[in-house]
C-alpha positions as CSV (number, residue, x, y, z in Angstrom):
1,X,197.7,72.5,156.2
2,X,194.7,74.5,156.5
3,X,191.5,72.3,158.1
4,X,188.3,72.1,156.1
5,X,185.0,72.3,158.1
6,X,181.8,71.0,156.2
7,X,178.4,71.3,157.0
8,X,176.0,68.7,157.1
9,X,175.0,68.1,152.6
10,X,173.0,66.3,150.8
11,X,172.4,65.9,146.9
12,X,168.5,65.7,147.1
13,X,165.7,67.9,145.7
14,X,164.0,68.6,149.1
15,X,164.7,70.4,151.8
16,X,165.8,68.2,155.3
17,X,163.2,67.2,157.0
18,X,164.3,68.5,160.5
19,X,167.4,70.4,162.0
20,X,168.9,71.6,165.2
21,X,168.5,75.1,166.4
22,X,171.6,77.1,164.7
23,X,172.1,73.6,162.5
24,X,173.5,74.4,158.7
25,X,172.2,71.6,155.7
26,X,173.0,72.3,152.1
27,X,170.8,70.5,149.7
28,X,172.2,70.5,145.5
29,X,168.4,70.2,144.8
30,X,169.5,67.4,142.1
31,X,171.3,70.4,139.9
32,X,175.1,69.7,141.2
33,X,174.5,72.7,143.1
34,X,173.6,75.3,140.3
35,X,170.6,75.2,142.1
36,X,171.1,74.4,145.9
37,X,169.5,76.0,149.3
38,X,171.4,76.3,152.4
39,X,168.9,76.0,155.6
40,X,169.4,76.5,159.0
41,X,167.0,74.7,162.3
42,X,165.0,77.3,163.8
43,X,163.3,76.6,167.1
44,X,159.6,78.7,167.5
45,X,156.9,77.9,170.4
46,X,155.3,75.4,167.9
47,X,158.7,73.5,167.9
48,X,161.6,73.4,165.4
49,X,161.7,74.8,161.9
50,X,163.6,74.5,158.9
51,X,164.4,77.8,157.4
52,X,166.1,78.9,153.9
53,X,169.0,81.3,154.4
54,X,170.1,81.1,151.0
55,X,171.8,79.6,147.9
56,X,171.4,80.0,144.0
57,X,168.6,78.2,144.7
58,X,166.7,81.2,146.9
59,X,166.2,83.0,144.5
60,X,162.6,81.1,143.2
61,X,160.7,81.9,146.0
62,X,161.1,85.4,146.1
63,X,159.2,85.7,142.6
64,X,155.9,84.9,145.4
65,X,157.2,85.6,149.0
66,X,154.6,84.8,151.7
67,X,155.6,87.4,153.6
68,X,153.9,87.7,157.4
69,X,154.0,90.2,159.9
70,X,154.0,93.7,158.8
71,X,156.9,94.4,156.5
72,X,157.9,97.7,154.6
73,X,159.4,99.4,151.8
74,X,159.9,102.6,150.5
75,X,157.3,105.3,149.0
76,X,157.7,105.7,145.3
77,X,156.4,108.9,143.8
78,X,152.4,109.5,142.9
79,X,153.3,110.0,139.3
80,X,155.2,106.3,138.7
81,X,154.3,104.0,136.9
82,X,156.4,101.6,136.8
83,X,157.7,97.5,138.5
84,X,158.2,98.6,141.7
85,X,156.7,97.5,145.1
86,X,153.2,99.9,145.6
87,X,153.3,100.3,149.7
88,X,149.6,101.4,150.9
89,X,150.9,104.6,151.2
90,X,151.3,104.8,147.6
91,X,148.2,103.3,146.7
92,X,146.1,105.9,149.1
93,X,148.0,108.8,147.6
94,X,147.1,108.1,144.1
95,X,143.5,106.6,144.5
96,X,142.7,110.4,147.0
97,X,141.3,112.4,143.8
98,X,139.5,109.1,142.8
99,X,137.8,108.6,146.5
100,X,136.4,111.7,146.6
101,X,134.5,112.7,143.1
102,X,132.7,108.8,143.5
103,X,130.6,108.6,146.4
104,X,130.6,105.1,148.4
105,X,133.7,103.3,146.6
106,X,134.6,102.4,150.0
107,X,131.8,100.0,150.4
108,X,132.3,98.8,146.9
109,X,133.3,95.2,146.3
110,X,133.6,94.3,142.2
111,X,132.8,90.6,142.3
112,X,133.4,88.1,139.3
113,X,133.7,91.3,136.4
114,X,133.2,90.0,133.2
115,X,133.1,92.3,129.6
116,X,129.8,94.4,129.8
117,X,129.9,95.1,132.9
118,X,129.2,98.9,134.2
119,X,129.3,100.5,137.9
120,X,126.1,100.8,139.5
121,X,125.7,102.6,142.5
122,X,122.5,101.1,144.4
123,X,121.5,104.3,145.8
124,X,122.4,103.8,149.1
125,X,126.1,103.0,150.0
126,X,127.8,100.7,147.2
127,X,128.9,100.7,143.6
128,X,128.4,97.4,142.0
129,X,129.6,95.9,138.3
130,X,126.3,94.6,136.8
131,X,125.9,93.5,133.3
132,X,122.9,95.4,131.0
133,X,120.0,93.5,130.0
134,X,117.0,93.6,128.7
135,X,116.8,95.8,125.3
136,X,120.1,97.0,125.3
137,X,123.5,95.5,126.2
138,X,127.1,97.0,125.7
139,X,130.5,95.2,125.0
140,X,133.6,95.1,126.0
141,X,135.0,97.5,123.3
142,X,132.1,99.4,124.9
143,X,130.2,99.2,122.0
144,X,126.4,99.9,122.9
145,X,123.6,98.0,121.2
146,X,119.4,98.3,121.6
147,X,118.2,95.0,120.7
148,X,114.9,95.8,121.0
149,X,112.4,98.4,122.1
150,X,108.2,97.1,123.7
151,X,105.8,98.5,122.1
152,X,104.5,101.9,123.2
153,X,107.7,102.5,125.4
154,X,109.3,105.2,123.3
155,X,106.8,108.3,122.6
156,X,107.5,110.1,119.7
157,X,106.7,114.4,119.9
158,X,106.1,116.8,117.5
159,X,109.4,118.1,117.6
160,X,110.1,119.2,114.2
161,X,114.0,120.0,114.3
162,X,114.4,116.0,115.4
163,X,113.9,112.9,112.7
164,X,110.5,111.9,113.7
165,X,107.7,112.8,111.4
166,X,104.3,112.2,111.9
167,X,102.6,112.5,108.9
168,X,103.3,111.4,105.0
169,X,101.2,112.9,102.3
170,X,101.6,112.8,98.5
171,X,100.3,115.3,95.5
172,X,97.3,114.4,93.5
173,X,98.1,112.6,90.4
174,X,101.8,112.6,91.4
175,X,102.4,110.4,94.4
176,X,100.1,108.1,96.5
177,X,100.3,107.5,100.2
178,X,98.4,105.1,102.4
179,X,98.6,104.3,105.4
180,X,100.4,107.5,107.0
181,X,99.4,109.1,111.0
182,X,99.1,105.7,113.0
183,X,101.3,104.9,115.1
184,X,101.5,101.5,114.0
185,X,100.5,102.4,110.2
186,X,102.5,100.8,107.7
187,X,102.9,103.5,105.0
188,X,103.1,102.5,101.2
189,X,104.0,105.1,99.0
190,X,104.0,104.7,95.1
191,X,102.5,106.1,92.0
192,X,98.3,106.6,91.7
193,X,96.4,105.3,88.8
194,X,96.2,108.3,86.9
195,X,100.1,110.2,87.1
196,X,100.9,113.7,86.1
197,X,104.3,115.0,85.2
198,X,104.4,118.9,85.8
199,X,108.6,118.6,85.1
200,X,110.6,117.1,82.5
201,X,110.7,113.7,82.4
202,X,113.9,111.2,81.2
203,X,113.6,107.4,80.9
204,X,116.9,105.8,80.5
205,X,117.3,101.9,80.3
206,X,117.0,99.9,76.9
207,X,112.6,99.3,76.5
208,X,110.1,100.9,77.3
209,X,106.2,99.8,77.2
210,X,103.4,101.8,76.9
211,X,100.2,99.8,77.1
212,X,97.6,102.2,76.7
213,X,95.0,102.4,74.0
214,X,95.4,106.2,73.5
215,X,98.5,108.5,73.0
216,X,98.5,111.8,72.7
217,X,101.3,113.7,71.9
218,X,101.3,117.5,71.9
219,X,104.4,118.0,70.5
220,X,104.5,118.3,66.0
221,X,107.4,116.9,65.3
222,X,108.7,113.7,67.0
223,X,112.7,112.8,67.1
224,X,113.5,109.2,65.7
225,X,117.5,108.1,66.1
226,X,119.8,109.6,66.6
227,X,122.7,110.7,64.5
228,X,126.6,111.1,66.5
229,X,127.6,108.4,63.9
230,X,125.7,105.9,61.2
231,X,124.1,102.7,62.7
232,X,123.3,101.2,59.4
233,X,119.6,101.2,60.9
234,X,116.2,102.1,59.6
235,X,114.1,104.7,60.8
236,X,110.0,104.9,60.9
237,X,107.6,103.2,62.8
238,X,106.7,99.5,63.1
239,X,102.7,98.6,64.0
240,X,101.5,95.4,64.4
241,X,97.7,94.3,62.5
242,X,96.0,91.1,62.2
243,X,94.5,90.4,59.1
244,X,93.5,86.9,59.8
245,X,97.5,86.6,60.8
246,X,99.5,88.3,63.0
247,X,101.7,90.3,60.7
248,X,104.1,93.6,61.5
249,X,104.2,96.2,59.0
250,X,107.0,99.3,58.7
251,X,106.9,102.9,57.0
252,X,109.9,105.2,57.0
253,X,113.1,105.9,56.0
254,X,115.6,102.6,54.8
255,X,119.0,103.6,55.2
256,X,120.2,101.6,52.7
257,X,119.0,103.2,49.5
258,X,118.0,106.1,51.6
259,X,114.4,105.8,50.2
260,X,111.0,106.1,52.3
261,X,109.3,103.0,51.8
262,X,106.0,100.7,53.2
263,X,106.3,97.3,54.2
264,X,103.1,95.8,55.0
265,X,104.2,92.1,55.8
266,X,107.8,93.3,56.9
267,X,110.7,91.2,59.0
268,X,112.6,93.4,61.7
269,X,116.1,92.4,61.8
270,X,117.8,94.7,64.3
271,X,116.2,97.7,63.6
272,X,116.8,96.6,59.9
273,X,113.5,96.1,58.0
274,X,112.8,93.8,54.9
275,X,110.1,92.6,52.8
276,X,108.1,93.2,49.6
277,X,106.3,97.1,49.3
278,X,102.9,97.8,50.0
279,X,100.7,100.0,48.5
280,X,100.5,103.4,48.9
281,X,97.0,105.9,48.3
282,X,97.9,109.8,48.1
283,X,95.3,112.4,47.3
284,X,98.4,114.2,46.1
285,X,102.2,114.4,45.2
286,X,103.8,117.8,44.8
287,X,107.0,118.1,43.3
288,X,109.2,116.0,40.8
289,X,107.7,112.6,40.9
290,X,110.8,109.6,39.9
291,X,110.0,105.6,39.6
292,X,111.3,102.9,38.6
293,X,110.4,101.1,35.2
294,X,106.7,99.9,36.2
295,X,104.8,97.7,33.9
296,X,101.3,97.1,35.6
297,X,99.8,101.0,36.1
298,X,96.4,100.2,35.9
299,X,95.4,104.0,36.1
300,X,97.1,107.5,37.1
301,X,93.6,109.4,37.9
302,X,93.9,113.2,36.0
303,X,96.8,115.1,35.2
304,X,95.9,118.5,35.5
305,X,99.0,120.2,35.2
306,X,102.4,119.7,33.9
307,X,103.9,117.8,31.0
308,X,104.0,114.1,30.6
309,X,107.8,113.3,30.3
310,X,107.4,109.3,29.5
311,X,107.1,106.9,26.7
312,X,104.2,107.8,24.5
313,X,101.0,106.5,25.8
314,X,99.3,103.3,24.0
315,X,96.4,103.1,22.1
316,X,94.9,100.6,24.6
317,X,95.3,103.3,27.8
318,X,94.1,106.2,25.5
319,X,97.1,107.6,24.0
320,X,98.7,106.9,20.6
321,X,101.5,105.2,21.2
322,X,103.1,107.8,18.7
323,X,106.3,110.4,19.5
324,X,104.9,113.5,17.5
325,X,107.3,116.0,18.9
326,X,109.1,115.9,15.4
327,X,105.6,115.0,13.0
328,X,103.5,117.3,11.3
329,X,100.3,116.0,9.4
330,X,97.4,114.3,10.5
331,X,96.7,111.9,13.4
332,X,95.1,108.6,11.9
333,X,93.7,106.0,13.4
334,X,93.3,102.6,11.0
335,X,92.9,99.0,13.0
336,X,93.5,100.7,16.5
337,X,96.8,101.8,15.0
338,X,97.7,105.7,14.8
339,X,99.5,106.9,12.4
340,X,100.5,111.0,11.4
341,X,99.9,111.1,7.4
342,X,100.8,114.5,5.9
343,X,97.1,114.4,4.5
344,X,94.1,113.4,5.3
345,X,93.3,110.5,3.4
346,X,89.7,109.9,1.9
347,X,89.2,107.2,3.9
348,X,88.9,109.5,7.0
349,X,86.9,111.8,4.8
350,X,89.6,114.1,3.9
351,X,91.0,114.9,0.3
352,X,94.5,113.1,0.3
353,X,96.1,116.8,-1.0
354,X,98.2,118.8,0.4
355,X,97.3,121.8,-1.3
356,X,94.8,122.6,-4.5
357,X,95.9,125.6,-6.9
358,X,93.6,128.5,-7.0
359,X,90.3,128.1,-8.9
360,X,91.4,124.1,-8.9
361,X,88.4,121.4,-8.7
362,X,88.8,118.5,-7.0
363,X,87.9,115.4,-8.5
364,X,87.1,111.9,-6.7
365,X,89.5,109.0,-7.5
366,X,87.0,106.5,-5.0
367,X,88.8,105.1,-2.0
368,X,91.6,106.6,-3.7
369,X,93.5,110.5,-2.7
370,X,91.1,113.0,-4.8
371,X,93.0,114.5,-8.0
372,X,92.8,118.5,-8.9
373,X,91.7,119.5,-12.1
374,X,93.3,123.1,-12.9
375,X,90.7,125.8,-14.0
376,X,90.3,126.3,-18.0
377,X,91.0,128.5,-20.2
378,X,88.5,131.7,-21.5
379,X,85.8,130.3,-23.0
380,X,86.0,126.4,-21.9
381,X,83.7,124.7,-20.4
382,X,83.8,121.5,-18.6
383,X,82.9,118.1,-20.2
384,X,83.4,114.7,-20.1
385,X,85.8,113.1,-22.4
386,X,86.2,109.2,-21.6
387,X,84.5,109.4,-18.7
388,X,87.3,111.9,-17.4
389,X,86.3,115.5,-16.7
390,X,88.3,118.0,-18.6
391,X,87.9,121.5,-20.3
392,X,86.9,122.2,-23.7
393,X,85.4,124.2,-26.3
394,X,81.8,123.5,-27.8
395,X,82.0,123.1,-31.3
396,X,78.8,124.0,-33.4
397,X,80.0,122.1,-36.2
398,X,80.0,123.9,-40.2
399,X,76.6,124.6,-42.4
């Protein structure tokens, strides 16, 4: 049977405390021994050691060796970039190029960097990281702002290819400036009291006041509405009068009836306008002239021309109140009342005949129409026979 030598063990989590020169330990580390070291006793001038040789356990401080002495390793290539061990032969090779274009990095020493901060060099022999003050500062994301700039530390040319410019002036009657050259002028630029418009000029927005006392408007025929489709609303103009009360009055066209009207106490409703007609003076009306059935014209001045195409004018506004168009005779007028008789009556000093035969005399009847008394025969003469006139013969009686 085989014979089984074993080391000096120990199922702690620390390494022995001492060991002989050449002496083996194991220690499980308190894992079972997933996790244990195997040391070994060195001896050096400062007296014995305790070394790790290894174990599954060695393998944790190899993440952070403290390595002494001077070890090595290979050279990678200038061009990697990746995990492995940089020797200083590496590190000179690829900083070379960098060395040379920035004078003094050797004497630079980057102490406590923070975001902000830039290179520096101090003119002499040493780059240093500072962080910007004063009016400007940058970021981390190297985003550069200028909080703030003194007065009179930025002077401003003439250069006219640049954004400064040194002077702002406006156009009489069109735009006023104030304020514009200094450097410290605060320039207000708006319209002057009294504003030309040499262009065309479009207001949009829903109202629009003009307070002045005086309009003038060159322009003979001004465009009310419009007309893409029918809004059911009046067109004309509304003025406002006071009277001994503020009232609003309206002339123009009422869609409605489509019928021009004036409203001279008239209620706006929407661009709708109500209330009872005012009246109207014209010097003149051309054309066909159509009302409605009035009953209180007072007067219609003189007709010159035309023909009157209404009811027959009463007696009382200096017509007859008679339709002759189909009468022939005589207009009388007896009690204010006119009448058309087909003669003229001896009451309005005619004769009451229509016609008297040749040679006829006419004979009064009093108030009554005058009779006609035919002429005689050869030889008659005219007498009186109870108390009628009449022809006869004289008769000289017999001897």
């Amino acid at each position: 049977m085989a014979n089984t030598i074993q080391i000096k063990r120990s199922s702690a989590s620390s390494a022995p405390g001492s060991l002989g020169k050449g002496e083996l330990a194991w220690v499980d580390h308190g894992t079972g021994g997933a996790a244990g070291i195997l040391y070994v006793g060195d001896m050096t001038a400062a007296g014995a050691v305790v070394r790790t040789i290894g174990g599954p356990g060695w393998a944790a401080p190899l993440a952070s060796p403290a390595l002494t002495g001077n070890p090595t390793a290979p050279t990678q290539a200038s061009s990697d970039n990746s995990t492995r061990l940089a020797t200083t032969a590496y590190v000179t090779t690829a900083t070379a190029s960098m060395v040379t274009t920035v004078a003094g990095l050797t004497d630079t020493v980057i102490s406590a960097p923070a975001g902000g901060h830039v290179l520096i060099y101090d003119g002499t022999n040493s780059w240093d990281n500072k962080a910007l003050s004063g009016d400007v500062s940058i970021s981390a994301a190297g985003v550069t702002a200028v909080n703030g700039v003194a007065a009179n530390s930025v002077a401003l040319g003439t250069d006219t290819t640049g954004t400064y410019v040194s002077t702002v002036t406006g156009t009489a009657n069109e735009i006023a400036v104030t304020g514009s050259g200094g450097e410290a002028a605060s320039v207000t630029i708006g319209l002057p009291s009294n504003v030309t418009i040499a262009g065309d000029l479009t207001v949009s927005g829903t109202t629009t006041t003009v307070s002045s006392t005086t309009v003038s408007i060159a322009d003979p025929v001004f465009v009310l509405g419009q007309n893409a489709s029918d809004d059911n609303k009046d067109r004309g103009v509304e003025f406002k009068y006071n009277d001994g009360t503020a009232k609003v009055g309206w002339f123009g066209y009422d869609d409605s009836d489509a019928k021009f009207k004036y409203i001279a106490n008239a209620t706006n409703t929407s661009e709708v306008f109500s209330g009872t007609l005012g009246n109207v003076a014209f010097g003149s009306i051309d054309g066909t002239l159509t009302t409605a059935s009035q009953t209180a014209i007072t007067g219609v001045g003189t007709i010159t021309t035309g023909a009157w195409q209404g009811t027959a004018v009463g007696a009382t506004y200096g017509g007859t109140g008679l339709d002759t168009s189909s009468s022939t005779g005589v207009a009388i007028v007896s009690g204010g009342t006119w009448s058309v008789d087909a003669e003229l009556n001896v009451a309005q000093g005619g004769t009451g005949l229509a016609s008297l035969a040749a040679e006829a005399l006419m004979v009064g009847n009093g108030t009554g129409n005058m009779t006609a008394l035919t002429i005689g025969s050869n030889g008659e003469v005219l007498q009186v026979t109870g108390g009628s006139p009449t022809w006869g013969t004289l008769d000289g009686g017999t001897f």
